[in-house]
LUMPA-198012 format. One record per residue (C-alpha): x, y, z. Coordinates in pm, whole numbers. Layout:
+--------+--------+--------+
:      u :      v :      w :
+--------+--------+--------+
:      X :      Y :      Z :
...
+--------+--------+--------+
// end
This chain:
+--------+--------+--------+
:      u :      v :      w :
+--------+--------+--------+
:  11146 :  -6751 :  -7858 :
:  10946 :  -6541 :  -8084 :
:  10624 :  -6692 :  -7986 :
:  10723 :  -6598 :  -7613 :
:  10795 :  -6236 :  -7659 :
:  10499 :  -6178 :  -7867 :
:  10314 :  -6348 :  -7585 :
:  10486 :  -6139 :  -7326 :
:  10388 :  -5807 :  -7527 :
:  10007 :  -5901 :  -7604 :
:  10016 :  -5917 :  -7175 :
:  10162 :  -5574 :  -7160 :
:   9949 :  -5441 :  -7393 :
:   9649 :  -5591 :  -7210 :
:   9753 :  -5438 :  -6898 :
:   9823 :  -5083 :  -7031 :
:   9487 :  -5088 :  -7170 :
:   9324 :  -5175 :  -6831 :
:   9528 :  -4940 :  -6660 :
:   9431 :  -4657 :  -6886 :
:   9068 :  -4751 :  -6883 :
:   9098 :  -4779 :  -6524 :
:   9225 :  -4404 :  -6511 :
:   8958 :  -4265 :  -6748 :
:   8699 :  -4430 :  -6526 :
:   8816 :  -4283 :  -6227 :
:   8884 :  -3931 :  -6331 :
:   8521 :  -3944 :  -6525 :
:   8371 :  -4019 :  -6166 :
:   8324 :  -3736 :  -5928 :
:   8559 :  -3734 :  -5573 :
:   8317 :  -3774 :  -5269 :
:   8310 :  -3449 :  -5122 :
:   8360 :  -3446 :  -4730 :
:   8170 :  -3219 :  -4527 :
:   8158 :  -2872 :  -4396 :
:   8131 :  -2662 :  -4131 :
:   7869 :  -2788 :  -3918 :
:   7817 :  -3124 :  -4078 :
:   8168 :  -3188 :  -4045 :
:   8213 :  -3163 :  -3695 :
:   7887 :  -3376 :  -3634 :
:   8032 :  -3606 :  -3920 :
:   8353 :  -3645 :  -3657 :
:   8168 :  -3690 :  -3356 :
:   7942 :  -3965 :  -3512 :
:   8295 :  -4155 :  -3595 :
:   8442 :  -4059 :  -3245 :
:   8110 :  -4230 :  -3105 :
:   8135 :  -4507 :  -3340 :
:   8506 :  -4586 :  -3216 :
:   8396 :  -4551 :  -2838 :
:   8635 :  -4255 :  -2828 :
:   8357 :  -4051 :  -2622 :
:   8530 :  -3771 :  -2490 :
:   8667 :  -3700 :  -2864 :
:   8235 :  -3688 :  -2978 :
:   8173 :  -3472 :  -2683 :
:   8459 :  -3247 :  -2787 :
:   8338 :  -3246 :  -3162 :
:   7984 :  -3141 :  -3048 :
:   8097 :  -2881 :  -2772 :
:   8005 :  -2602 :  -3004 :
:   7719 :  -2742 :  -3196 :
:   7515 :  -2769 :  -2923 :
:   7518 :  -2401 :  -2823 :
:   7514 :  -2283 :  -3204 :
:   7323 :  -1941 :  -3146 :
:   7124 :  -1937 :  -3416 :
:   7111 :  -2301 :  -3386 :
:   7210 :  -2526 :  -3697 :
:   7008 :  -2827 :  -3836 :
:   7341 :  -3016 :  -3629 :
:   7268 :  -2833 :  -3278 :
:   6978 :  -3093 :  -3178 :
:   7146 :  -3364 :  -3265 :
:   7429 :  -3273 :  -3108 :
:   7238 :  -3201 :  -2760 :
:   7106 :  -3532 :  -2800 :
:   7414 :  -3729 :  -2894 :
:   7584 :  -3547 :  -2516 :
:   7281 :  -3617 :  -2360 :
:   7308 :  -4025 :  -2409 :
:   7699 :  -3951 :  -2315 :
:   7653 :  -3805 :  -2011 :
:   7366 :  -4045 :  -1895 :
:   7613 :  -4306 :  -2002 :
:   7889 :  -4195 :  -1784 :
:   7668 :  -4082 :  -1503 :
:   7551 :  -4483 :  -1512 :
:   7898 :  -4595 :  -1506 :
:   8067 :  -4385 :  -1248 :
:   7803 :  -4427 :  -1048 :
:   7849 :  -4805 :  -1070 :
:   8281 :  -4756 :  -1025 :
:   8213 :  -4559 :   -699 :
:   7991 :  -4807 :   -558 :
:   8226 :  -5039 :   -640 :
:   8498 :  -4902 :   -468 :
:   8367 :  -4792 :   -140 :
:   8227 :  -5192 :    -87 :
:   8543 :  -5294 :   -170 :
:   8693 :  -5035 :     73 :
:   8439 :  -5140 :    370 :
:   8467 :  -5500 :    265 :
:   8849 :  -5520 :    290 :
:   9100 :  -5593 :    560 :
:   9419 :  -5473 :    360 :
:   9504 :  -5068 :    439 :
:   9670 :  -5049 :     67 :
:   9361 :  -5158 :    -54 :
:   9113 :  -4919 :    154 :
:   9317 :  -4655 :     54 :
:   9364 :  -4708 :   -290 :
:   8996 :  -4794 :   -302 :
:   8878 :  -4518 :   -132 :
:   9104 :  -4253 :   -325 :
:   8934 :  -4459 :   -683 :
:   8559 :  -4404 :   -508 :
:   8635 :  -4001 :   -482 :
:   8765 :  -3981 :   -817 :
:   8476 :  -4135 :   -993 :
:   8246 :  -3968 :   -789 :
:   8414 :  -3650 :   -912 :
:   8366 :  -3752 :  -1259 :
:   8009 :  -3809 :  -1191 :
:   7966 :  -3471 :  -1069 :
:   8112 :  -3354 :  -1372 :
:   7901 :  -3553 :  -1621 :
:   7610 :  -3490 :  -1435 :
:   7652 :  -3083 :  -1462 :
:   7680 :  -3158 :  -1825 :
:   7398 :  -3328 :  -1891 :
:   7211 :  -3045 :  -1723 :
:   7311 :  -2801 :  -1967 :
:   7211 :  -3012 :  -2216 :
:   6832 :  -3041 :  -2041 :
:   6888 :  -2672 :  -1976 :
:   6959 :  -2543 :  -2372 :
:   6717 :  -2855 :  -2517 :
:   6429 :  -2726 :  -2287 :
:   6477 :  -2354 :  -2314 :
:   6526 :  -2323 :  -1956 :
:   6167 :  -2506 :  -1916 :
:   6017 :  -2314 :  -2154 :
:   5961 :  -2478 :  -2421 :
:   6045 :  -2904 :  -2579 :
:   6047 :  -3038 :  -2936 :
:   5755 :  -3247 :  -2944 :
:   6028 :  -3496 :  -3086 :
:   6368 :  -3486 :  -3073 :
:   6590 :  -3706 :  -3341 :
:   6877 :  -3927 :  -3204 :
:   7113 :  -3971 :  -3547 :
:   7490 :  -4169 :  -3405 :
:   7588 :  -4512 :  -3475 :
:   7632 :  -4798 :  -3238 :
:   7940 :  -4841 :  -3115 :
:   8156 :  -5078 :  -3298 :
:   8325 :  -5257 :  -2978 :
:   8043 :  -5430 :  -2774 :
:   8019 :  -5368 :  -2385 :
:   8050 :  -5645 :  -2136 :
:   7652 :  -5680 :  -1967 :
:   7860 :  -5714 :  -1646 :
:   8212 :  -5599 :  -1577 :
:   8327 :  -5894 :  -1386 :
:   8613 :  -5727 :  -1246 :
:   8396 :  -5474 :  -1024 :
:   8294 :  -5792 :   -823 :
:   8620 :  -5854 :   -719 :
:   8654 :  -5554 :   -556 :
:   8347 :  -5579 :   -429 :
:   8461 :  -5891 :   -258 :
:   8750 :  -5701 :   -108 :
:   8995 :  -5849 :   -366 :
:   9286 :  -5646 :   -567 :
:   9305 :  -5535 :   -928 :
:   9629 :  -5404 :  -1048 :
:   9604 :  -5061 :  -1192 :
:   9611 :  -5164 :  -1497 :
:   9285 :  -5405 :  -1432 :
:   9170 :  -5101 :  -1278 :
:   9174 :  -4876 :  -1558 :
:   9049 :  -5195 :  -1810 :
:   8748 :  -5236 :  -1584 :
:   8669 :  -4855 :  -1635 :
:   8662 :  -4829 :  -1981 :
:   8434 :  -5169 :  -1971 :
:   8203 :  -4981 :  -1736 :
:   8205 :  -4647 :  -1969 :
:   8107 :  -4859 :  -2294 :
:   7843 :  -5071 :  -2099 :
:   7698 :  -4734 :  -1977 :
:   7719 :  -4560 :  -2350 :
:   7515 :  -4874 :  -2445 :
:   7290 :  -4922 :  -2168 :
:   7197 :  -4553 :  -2222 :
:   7153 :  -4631 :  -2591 :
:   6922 :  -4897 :  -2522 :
:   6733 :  -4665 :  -2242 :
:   6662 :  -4411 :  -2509 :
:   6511 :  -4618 :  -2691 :
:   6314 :  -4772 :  -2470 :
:   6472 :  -5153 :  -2562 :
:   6745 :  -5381 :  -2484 :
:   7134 :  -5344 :  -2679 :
:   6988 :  -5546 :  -2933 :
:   6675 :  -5280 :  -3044 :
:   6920 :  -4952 :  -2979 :
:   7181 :  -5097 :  -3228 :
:   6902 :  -5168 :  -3505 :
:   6680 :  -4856 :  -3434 :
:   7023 :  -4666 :  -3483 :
:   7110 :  -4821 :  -3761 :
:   6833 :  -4784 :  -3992 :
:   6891 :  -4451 :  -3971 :
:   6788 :  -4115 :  -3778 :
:   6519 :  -4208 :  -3475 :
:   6270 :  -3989 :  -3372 :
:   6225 :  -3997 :  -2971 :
:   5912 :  -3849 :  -2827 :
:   5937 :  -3524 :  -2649 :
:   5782 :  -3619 :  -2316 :
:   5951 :  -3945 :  -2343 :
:   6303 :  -3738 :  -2391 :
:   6193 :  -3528 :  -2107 :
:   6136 :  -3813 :  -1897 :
:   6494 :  -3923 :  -1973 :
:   6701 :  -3619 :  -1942 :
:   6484 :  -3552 :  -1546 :
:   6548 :  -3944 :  -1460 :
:   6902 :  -3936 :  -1516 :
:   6948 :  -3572 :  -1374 :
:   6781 :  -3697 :  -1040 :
:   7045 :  -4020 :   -999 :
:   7311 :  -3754 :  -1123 :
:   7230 :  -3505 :   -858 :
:   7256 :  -3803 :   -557 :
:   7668 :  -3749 :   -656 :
:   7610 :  -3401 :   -462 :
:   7470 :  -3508 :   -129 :
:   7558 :  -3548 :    185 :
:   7647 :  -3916 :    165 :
:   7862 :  -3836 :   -159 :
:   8077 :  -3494 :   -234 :
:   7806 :  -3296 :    -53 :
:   7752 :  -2995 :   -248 :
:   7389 :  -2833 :   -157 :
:   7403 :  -2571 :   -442 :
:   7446 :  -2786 :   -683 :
:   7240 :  -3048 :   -614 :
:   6952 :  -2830 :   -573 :
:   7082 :  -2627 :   -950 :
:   7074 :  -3006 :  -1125 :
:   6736 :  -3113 :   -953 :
:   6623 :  -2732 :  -1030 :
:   6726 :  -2822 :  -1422 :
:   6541 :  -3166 :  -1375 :
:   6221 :  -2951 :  -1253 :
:   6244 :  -2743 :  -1588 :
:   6236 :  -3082 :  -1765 :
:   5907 :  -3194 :  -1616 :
:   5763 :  -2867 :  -1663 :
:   5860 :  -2868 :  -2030 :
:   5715 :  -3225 :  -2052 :
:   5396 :  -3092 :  -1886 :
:   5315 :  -2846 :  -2152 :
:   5297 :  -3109 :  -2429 :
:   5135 :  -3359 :  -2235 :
:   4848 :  -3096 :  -2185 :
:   4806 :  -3083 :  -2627 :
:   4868 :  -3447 :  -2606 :
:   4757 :  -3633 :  -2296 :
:   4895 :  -3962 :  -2231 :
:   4810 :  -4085 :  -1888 :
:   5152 :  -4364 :  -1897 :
:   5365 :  -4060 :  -1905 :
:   5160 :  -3895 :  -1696 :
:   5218 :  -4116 :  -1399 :
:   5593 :  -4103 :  -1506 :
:   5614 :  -3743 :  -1488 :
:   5455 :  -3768 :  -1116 :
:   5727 :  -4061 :  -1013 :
:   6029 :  -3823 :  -1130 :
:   5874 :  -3515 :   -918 :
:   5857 :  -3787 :   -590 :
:   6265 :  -3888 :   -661 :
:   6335 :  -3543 :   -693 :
:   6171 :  -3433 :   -349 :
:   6391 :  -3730 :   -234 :
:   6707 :  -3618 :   -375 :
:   6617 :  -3282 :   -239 :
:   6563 :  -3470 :    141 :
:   6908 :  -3562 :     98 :
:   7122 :  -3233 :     82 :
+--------+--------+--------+
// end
């Protein structure tokens, strides 16, 4: 019995001393400190991002991107909205089109109308993302004065990975029914295989090369190239305002007019810098733009 309790207090012993070293250890090392102020709420949006929660990142970098004087966060913030809104843009664009097949394709009048009331409201959404990715070509570009001759694109890749094809949109295509619920799941498929489609756009890659570019750490994107982006995706964004969609002159001629500032942004680096592969691009943008324009 002896030999048991003298046992049992050598293992308490032991286990104080552990603890207490533990302790000392921890209190000797210092606490992580968390952010501030501007790196805080770009901290946030970068885990918002990370988590697919985009409308939580766009909220965190709402201010940062209009910082007057701007911050060291304010271009990356621009940036981090920009791929947002050209991933939305992509993937309401793809929901409406969805829809109105399915609405032309289909014999059922619960469907049509459901369909047709889902087309309208993702066409609206479009409208919305594409205003906001013009204010982000607006503020980036100075109004088409003036374009970082690179820009840096600092977010992780999202953690959930996007279906390549939302297999549910052919259904509808077809004419078939989804339940709401299906509905809504198909939706947030399309939104995270936009956000990652516009990821690997950026960079000028596949999924695969986004999500290791981004996560070696801060990439630097090319001016022109970022030019070239923002005035691609502002022309397909504009095509939500004409007269085959909501049909809004003004502001389809305001978005291609922001698109326009892009390319003459662009144009005043490629004249320090010539590059005649973006200088063909440039010239393809200003053709879909007159198109666009065709179309009011």
């Amino acid at each position: 019995m002896k030999v048991q309790v003298s046992s049992r207090l050598g293992s308490f012993r032991i286990l104080v001393f552990m603890s207490l070293s533990l302790a000392l250890i921890l209190s000797c090392t210092p606490p992580v400190q968390r952010p501030t102020g501007p790196a805080a709420d770009y901290d946030d949006a970068k885990t918002m991002f990370q988590r697919s929660k985009f409308d939580r990142a766009l909220e965190f970098t709402d201010g940062l991107s209009t910082s007057n004087p701007p911050t060291s966060y304010t271009e990356r913030a621009q940036v981090m909205r920009a791929v947002i809104f050209v991933g939305e843009i992509k993937s309401y664009k793809e929901l409406a089109e969805a829809y109105e097949k399915g609405a032309d394709k289909t014999k059922n009048s619960h469907f049509k109308g459901e369909y047709s009331r889902q087309r309208h409201d993702n066409l609206q959404l479009g409208s919305k993302a594409a205003l906001g990715l013009g204010e982000v070509a607006h503020a980036i570009t100075a109004g088409g004065l003036t374009l970082p001759k690179e820009v840096t694109l600092e977010l992780p890749f999202p953690t959930i990975e996007a279906p390549v094809e939302v297999k549910d949109l052919l259904k509808i295509i077809d004419g078939g029914w989804l339940e709401p619920d299906q509905q809504e799941a198909a939706a947030v498929d399309s939104l995270r295989k936009g956000i990652q489609d516009a990821l690997a756009e950026i960079v000028k890659g596949d999924r695969s090369k986004a999500r290791d570019a981004v996560s070696a750490g801060p990439v630097k994107i090319d001016g022109v190239d970022f030019a070239l982006y923002l005035g691609k995706e502002l022309a397909i964004g504009a095509t939500f305002y004409d007269r085959k969609h909501s049909r809004d002159p003004q502001k389809l001629r305001t978005i291609c007019d922001v698109a326009n500032e892009t390319v003459k942004s662009a144009l005043a680096l490629l004249k320090e810098k010539p590059n005649s592969d973006q200088d063909k691009a440039i010239k393809k943008l200003q053709d879909d733009l007159k198109t666009v324009l065709k179309n009011m």
